[in-house]
VODORO-818948 format. One record per residue (C-alpha): residue number from 0; residue in three letters; z, y, x. Coordinates in pm, whole numbers, always signed. Example, Ala and Ser with C-alpha at 12.3 -4.5 7.8 and 13.67 -1.06 7.14 Angstrom:
BEGIN
<marvo><keba>0</keba><vexke>Ala</vexke><c3>+780</c3><c2>-450</c2><c1>+1230</c1></marvo>
<marvo><keba>1</keba><vexke>Ser</vexke><c3>+714</c3><c2>-106</c2><c1>+1367</c1></marvo>
***
This chain:
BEGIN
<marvo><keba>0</keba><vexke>Unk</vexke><c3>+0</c3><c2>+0</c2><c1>+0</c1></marvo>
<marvo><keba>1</keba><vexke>Unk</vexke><c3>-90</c3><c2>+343</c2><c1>+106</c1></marvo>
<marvo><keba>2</keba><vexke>Unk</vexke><c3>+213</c3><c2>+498</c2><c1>+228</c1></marvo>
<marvo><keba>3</keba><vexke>Unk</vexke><c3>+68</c3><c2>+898</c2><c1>+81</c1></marvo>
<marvo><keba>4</keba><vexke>Unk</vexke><c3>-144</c3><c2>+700</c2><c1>-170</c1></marvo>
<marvo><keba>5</keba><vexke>Unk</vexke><c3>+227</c3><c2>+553</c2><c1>-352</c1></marvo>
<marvo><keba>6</keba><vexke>Unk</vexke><c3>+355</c3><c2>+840</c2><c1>-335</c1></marvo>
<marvo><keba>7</keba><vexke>Unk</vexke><c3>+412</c3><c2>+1072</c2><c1>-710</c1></marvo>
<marvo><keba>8</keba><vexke>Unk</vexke><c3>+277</c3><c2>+1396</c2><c1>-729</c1></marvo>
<marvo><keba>9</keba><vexke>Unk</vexke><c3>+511</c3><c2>+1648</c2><c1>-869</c1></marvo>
<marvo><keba>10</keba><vexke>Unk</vexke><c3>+367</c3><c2>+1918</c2><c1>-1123</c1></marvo>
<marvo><keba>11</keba><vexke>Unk</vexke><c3>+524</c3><c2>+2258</c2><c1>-1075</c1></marvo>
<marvo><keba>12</keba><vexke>Unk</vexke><c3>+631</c3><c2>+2482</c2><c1>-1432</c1></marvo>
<marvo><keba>13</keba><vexke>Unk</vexke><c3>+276</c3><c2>+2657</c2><c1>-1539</c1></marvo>
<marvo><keba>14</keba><vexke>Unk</vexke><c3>+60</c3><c2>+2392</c2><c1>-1415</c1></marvo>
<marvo><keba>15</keba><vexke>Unk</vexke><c3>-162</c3><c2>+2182</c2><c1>-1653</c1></marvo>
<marvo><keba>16</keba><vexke>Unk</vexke><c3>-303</c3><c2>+1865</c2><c1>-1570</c1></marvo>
<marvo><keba>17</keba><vexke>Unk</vexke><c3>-584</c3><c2>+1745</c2><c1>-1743</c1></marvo>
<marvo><keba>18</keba><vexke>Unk</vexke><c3>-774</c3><c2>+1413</c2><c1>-1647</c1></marvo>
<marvo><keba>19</keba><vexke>Unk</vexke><c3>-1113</c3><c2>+1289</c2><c1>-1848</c1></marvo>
<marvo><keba>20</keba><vexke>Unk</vexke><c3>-1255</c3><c2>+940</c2><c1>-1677</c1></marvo>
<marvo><keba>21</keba><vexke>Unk</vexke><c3>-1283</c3><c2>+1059</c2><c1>-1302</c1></marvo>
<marvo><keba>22</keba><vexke>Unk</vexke><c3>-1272</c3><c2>+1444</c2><c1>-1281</c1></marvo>
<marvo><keba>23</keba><vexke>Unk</vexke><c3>-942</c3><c2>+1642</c2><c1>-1281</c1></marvo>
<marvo><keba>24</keba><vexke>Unk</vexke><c3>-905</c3><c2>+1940</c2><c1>-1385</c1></marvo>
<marvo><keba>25</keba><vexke>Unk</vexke><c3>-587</c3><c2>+2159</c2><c1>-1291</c1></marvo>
<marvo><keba>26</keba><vexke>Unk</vexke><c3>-541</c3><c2>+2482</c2><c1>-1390</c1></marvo>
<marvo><keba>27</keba><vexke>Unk</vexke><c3>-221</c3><c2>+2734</c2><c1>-1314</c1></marvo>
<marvo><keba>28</keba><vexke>Unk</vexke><c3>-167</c3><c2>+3082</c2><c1>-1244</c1></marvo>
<marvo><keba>29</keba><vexke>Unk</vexke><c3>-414</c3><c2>+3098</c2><c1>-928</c1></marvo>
<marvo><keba>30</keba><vexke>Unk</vexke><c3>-676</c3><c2>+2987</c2><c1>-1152</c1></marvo>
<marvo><keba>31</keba><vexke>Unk</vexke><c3>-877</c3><c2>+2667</c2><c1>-1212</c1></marvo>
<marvo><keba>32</keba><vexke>Unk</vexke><c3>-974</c3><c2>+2368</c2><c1>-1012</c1></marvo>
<marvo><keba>33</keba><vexke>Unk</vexke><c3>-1231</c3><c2>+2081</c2><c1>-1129</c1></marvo>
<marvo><keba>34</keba><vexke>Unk</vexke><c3>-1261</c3><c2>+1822</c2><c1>-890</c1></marvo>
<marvo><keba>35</keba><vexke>Unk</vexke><c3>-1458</c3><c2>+1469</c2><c1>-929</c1></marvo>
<marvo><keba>36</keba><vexke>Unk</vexke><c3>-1334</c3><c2>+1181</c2><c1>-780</c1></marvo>
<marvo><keba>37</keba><vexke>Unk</vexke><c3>-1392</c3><c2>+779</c2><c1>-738</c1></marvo>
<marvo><keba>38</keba><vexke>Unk</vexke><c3>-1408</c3><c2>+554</c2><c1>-1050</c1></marvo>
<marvo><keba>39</keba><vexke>Unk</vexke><c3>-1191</c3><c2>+289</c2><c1>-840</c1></marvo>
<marvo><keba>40</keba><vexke>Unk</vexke><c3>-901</c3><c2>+520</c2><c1>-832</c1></marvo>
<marvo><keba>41</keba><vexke>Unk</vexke><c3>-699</c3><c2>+588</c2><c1>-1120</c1></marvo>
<marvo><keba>42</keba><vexke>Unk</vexke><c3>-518</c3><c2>+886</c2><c1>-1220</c1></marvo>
<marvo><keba>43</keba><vexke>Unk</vexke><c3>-262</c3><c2>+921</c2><c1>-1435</c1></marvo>
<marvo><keba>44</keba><vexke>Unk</vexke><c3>-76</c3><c2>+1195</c2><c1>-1565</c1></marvo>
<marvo><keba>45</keba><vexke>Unk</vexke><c3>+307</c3><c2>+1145</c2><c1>-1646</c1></marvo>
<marvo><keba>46</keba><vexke>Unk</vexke><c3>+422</c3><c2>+1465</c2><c1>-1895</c1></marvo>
<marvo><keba>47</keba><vexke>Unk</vexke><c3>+796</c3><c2>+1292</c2><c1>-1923</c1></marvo>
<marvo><keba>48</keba><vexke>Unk</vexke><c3>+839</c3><c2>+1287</c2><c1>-1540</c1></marvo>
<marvo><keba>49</keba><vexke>Unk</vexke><c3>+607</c3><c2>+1639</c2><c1>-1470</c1></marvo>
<marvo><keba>50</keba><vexke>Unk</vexke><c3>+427</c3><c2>+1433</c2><c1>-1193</c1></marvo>
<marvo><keba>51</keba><vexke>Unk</vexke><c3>+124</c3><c2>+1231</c2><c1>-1121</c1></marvo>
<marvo><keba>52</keba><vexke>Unk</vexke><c3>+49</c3><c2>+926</c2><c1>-1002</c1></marvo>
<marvo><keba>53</keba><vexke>Unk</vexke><c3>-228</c3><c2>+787</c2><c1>-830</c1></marvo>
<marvo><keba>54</keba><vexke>Unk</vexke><c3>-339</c3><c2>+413</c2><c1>-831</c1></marvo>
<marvo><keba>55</keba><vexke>Unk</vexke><c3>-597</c3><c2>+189</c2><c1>-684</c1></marvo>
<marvo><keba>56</keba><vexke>Unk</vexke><c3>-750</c3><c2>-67</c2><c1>-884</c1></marvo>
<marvo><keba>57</keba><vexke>Unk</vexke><c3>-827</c3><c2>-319</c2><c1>-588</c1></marvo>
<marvo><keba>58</keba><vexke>Unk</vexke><c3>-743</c3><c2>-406</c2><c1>-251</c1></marvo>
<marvo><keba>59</keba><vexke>Unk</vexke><c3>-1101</c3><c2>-343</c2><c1>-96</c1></marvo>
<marvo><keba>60</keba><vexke>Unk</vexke><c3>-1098</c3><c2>-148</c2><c1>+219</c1></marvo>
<marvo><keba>61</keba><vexke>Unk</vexke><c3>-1289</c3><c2>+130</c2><c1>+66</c1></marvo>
<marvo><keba>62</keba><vexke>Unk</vexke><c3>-1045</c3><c2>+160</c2><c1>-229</c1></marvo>
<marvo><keba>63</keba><vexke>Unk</vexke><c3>-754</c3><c2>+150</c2><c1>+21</c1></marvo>
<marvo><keba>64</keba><vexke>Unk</vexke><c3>-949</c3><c2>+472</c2><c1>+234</c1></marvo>
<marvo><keba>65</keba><vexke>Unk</vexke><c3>-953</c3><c2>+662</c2><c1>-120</c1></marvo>
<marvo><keba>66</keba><vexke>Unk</vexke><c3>-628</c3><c2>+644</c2><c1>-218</c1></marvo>
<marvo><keba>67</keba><vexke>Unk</vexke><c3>-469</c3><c2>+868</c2><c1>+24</c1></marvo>
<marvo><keba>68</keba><vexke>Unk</vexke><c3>-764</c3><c2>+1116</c2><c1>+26</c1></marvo>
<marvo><keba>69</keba><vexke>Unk</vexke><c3>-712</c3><c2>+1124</c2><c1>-385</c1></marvo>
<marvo><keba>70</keba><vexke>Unk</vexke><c3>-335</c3><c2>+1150</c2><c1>-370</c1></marvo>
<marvo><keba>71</keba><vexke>Unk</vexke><c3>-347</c3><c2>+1453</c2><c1>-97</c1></marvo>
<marvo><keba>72</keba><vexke>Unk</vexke><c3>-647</c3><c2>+1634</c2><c1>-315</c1></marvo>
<marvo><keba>73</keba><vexke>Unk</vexke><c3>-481</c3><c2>+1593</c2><c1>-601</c1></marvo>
<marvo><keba>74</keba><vexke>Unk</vexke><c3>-159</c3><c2>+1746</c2><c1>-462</c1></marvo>
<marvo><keba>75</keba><vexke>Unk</vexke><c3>-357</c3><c2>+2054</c2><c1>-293</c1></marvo>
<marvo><keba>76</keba><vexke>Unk</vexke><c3>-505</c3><c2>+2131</c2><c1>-629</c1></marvo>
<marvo><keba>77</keba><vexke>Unk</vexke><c3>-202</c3><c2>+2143</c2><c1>-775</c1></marvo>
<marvo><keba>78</keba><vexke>Unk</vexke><c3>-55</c3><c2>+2378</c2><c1>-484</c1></marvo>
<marvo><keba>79</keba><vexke>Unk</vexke><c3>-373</c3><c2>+2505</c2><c1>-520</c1></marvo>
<marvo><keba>80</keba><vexke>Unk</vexke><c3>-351</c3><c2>+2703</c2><c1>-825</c1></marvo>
<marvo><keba>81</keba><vexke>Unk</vexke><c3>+40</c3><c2>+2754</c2><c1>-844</c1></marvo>
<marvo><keba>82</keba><vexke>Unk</vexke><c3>+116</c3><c2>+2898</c2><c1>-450</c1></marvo>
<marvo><keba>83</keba><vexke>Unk</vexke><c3>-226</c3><c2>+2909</c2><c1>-303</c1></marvo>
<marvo><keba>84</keba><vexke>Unk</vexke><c3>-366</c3><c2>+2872</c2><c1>+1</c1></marvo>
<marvo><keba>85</keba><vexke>Unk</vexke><c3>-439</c3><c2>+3150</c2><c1>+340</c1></marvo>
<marvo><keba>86</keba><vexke>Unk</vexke><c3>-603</c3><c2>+3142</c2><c1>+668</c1></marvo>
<marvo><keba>87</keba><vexke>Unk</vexke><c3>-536</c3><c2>+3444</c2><c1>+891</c1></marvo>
<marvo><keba>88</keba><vexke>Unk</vexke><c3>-790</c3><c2>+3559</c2><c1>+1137</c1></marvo>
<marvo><keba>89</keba><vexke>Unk</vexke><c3>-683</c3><c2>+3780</c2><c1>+1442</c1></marvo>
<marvo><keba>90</keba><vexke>Unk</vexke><c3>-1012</c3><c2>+4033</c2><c1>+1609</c1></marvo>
<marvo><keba>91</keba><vexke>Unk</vexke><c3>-932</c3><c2>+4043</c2><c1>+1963</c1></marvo>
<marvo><keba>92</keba><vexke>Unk</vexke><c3>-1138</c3><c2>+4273</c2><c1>+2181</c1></marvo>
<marvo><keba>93</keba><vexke>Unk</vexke><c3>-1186</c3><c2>+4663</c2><c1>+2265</c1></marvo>
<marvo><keba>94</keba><vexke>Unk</vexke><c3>-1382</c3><c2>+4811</c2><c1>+1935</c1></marvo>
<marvo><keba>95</keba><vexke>Unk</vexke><c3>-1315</c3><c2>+4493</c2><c1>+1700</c1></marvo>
<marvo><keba>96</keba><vexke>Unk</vexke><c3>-1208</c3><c2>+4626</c2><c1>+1376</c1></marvo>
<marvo><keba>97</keba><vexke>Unk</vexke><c3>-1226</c3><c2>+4494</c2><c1>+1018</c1></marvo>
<marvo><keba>98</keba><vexke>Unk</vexke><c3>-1234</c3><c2>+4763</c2><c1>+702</c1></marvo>
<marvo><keba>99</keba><vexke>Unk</vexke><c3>-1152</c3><c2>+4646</c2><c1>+309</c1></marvo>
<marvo><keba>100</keba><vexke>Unk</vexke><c3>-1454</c3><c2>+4769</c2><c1>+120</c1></marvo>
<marvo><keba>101</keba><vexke>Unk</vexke><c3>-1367</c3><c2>+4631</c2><c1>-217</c1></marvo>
<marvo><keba>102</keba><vexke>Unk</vexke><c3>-1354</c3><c2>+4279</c2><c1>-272</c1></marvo>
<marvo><keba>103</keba><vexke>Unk</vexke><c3>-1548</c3><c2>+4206</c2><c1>+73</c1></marvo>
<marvo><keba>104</keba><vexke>Unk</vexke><c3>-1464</c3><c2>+4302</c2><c1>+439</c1></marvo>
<marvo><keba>105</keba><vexke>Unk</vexke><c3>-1664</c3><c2>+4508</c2><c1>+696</c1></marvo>
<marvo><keba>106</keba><vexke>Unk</vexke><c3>-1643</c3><c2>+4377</c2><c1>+1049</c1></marvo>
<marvo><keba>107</keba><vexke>Unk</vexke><c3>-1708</c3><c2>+4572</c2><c1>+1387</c1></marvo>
<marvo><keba>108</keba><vexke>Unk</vexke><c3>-1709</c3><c2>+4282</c2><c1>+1657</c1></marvo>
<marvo><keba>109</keba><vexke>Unk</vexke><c3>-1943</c3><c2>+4411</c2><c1>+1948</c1></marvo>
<marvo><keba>110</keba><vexke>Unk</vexke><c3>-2262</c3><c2>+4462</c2><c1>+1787</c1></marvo>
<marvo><keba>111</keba><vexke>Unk</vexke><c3>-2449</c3><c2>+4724</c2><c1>+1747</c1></marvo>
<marvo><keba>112</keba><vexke>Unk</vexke><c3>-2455</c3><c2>+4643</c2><c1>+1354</c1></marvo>
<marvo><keba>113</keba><vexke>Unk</vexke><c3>-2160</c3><c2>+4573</c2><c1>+1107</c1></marvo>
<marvo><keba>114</keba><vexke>Unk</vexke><c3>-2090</c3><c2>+4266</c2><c1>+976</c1></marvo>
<marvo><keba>115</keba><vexke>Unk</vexke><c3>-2051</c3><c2>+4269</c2><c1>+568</c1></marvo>
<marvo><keba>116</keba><vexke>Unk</vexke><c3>-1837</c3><c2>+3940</c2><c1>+473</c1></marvo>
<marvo><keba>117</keba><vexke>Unk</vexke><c3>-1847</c3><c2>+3887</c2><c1>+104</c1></marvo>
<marvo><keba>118</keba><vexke>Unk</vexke><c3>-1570</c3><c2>+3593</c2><c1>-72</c1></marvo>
<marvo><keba>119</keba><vexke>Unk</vexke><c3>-1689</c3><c2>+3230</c2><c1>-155</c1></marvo>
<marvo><keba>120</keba><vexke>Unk</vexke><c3>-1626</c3><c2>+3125</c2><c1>-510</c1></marvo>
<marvo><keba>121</keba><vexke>Unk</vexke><c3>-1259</c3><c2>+3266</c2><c1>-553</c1></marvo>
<marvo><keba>122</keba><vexke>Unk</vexke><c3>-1118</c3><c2>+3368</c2><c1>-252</c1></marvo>
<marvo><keba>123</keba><vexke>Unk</vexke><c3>-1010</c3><c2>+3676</c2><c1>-168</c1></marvo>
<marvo><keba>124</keba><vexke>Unk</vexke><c3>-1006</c3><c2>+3864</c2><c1>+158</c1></marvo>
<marvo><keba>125</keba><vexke>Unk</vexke><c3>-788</c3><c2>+4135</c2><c1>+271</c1></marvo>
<marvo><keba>126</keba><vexke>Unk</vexke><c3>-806</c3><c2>+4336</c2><c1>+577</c1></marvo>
<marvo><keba>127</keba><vexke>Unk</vexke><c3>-408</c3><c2>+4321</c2><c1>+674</c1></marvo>
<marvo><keba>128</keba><vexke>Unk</vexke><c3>-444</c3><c2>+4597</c2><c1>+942</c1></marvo>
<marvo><keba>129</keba><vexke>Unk</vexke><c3>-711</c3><c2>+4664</c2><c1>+1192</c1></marvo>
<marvo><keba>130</keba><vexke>Unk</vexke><c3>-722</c3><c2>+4368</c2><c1>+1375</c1></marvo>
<marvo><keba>131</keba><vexke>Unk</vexke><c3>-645</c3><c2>+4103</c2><c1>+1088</c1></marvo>
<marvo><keba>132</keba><vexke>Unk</vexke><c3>-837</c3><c2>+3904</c2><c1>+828</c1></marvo>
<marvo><keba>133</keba><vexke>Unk</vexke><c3>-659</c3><c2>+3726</c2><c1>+588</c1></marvo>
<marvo><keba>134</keba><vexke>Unk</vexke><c3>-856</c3><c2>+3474</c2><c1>+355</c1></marvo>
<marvo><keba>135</keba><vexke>Unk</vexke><c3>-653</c3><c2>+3363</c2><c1>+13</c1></marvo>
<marvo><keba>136</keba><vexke>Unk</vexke><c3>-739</c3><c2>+3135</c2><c1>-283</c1></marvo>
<marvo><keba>137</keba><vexke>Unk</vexke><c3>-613</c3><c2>+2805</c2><c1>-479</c1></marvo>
<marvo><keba>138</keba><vexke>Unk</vexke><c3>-928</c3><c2>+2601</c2><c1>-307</c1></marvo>
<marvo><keba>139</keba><vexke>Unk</vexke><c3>-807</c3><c2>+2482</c2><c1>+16</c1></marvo>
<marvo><keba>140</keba><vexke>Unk</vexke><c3>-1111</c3><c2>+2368</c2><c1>+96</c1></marvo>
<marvo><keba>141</keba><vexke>Unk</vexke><c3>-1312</c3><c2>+2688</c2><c1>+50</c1></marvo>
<marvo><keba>142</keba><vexke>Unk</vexke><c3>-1067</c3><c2>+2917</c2><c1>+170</c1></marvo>
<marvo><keba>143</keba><vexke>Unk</vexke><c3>-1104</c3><c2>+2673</c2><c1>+540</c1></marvo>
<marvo><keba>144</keba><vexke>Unk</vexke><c3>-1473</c3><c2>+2698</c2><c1>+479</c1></marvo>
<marvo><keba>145</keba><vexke>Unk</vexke><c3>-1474</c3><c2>+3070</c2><c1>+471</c1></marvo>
<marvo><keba>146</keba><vexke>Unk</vexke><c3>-1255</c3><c2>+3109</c2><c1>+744</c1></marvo>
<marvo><keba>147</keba><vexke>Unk</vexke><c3>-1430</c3><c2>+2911</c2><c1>+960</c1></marvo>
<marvo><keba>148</keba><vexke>Unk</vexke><c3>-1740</c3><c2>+3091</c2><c1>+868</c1></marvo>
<marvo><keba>149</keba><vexke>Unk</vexke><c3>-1609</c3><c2>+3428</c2><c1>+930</c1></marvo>
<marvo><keba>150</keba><vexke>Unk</vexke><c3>-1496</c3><c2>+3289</c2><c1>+1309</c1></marvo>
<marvo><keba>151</keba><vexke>Unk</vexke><c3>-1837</c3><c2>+3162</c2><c1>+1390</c1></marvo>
<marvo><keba>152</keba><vexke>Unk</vexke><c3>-1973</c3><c2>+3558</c2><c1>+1367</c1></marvo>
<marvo><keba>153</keba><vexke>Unk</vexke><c3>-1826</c3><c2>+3557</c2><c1>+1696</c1></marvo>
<marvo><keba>154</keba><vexke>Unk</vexke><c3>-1659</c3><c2>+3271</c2><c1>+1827</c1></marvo>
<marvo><keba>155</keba><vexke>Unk</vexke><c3>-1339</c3><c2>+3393</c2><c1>+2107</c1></marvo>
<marvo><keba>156</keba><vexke>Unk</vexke><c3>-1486</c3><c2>+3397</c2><c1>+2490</c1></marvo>
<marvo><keba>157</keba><vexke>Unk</vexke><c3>-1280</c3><c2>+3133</c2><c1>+2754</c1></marvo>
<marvo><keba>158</keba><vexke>Unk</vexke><c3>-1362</c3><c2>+3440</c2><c1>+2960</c1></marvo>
<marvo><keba>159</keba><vexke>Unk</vexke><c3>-1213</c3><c2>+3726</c2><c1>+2824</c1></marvo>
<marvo><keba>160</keba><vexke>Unk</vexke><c3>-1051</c3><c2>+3594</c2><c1>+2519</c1></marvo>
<marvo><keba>161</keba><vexke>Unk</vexke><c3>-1280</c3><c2>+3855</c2><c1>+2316</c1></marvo>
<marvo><keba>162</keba><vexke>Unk</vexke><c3>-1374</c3><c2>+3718</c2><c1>+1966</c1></marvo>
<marvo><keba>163</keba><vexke>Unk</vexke><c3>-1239</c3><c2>+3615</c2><c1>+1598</c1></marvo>
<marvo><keba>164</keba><vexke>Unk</vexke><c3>-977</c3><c2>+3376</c2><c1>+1638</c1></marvo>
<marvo><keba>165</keba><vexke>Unk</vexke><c3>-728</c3><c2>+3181</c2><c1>+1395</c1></marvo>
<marvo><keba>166</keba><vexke>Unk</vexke><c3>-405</c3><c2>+3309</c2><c1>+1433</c1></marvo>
<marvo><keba>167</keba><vexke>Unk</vexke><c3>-181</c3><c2>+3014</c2><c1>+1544</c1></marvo>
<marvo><keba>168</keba><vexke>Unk</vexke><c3>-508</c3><c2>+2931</c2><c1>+1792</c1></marvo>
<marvo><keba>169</keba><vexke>Unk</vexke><c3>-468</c3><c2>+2901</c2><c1>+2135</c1></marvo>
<marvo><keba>170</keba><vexke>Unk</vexke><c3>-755</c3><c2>+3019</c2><c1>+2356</c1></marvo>
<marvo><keba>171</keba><vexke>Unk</vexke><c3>-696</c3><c2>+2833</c2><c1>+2714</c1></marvo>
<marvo><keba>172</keba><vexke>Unk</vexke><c3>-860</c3><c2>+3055</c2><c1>+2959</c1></marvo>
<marvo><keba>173</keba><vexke>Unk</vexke><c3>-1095</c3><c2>+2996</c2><c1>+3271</c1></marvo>
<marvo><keba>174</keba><vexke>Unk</vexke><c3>-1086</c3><c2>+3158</c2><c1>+3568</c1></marvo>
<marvo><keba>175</keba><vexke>Unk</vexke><c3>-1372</c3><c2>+3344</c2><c1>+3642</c1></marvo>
<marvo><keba>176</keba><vexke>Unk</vexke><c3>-1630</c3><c2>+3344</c2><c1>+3929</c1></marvo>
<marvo><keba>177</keba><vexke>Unk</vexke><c3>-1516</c3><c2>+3373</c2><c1>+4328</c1></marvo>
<marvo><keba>178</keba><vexke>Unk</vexke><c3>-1702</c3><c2>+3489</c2><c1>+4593</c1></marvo>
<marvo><keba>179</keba><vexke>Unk</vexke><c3>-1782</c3><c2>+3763</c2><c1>+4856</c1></marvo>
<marvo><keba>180</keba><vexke>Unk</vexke><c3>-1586</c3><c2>+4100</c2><c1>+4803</c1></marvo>
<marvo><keba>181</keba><vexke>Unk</vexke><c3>-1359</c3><c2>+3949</c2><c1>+4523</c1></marvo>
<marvo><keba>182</keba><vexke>Unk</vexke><c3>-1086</c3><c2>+3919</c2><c1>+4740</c1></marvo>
<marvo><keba>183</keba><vexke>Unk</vexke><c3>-1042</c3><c2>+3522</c2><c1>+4791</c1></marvo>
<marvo><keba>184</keba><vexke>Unk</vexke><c3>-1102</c3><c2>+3383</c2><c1>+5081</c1></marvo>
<marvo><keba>185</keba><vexke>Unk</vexke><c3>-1273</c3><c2>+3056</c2><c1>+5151</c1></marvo>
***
């Protein structure tokens, strides 16, 4: 048995929970998730107990795999749309800058351009201060993808350590080139 597959899903106050066949739908104060999921895995819904429970109906390899994955996407759904979900996103570098302009963001990272950053689906980015990003929404999974999208505009140098980084990321460094008239000798 699966040991994050057995285990019950609470339900928070304000969440609903509504299953039909194989897609779940969850919604809460964040909003509204609608996922799909496999026909071998059951889910089901326990009002008395405010939790859910996720089951497999065989002992195939494949249904084994599923069972955790269900269990945990069930249970970030459900955080989801009652806490939600953030990424923040530090600029590093001389000139890097990011400006609110209504519900999208304005980044100056070293080009001679800006670059416009618009939400996914329902996230919602907020430019904390000059230098941070924050992405925010119930979908973990967007809010990740938009994150990483945002940190592929420009990607931190080993160099200099310039670039959009996450903010518990740790950029190991590389020395840089030696030779005549740096002041090493060989």
């Amino acid at each position: 048995m699966s040991r994050i597959g057995k285990l019950p899903v609470p339900v928070p106050a304000g969440v609903e929970v509504k299953v039909d066949g194989v897609t779940v739908t969850v919604k809460g104060k964040l909003g509204e998730i609608r996922r799909s999921f496999a026909p071998s895995i059951k889910i089901v819904p326990d009002a008395t107990k405010k939790q859910i429970v996720v089951e497999r109906a065989s002992e195939l390899a494949t249904d084994k795999a599923l069972h955790g994955l269900t269990r945990t996407l069930v249970a970030n759904m459900v955080k989801g749309v009652s806490t939600g979900f953030s990424v923040n996103l530090d600029l590093i570098g001389t000139g890097y800058r990011v400006e609110q302009k209504g519900k999208s963001v304005v980044m100056q990272v070293g080009f001679s351009h800006p670059v416009p950053v618009d939400p996914l689906g329902s996230n919602l980015l907020k430019a904390e201060t000059q230098t941070r990003l924050v992405v925010s929404g119930p979908d973990k999974e967007l809010v990740g993808q938009q994150a990483a999208r945002i940190r592929m505009v420009k990607k931190p140098n080993v160099y200099t350590g310039k670039g959009i980084k996450y903010e518990t990321e740790v950029i190991r460094r590389k020395a840089g080139k030696t030779g005549p008239g740096t002041g090493s000798s060989a």
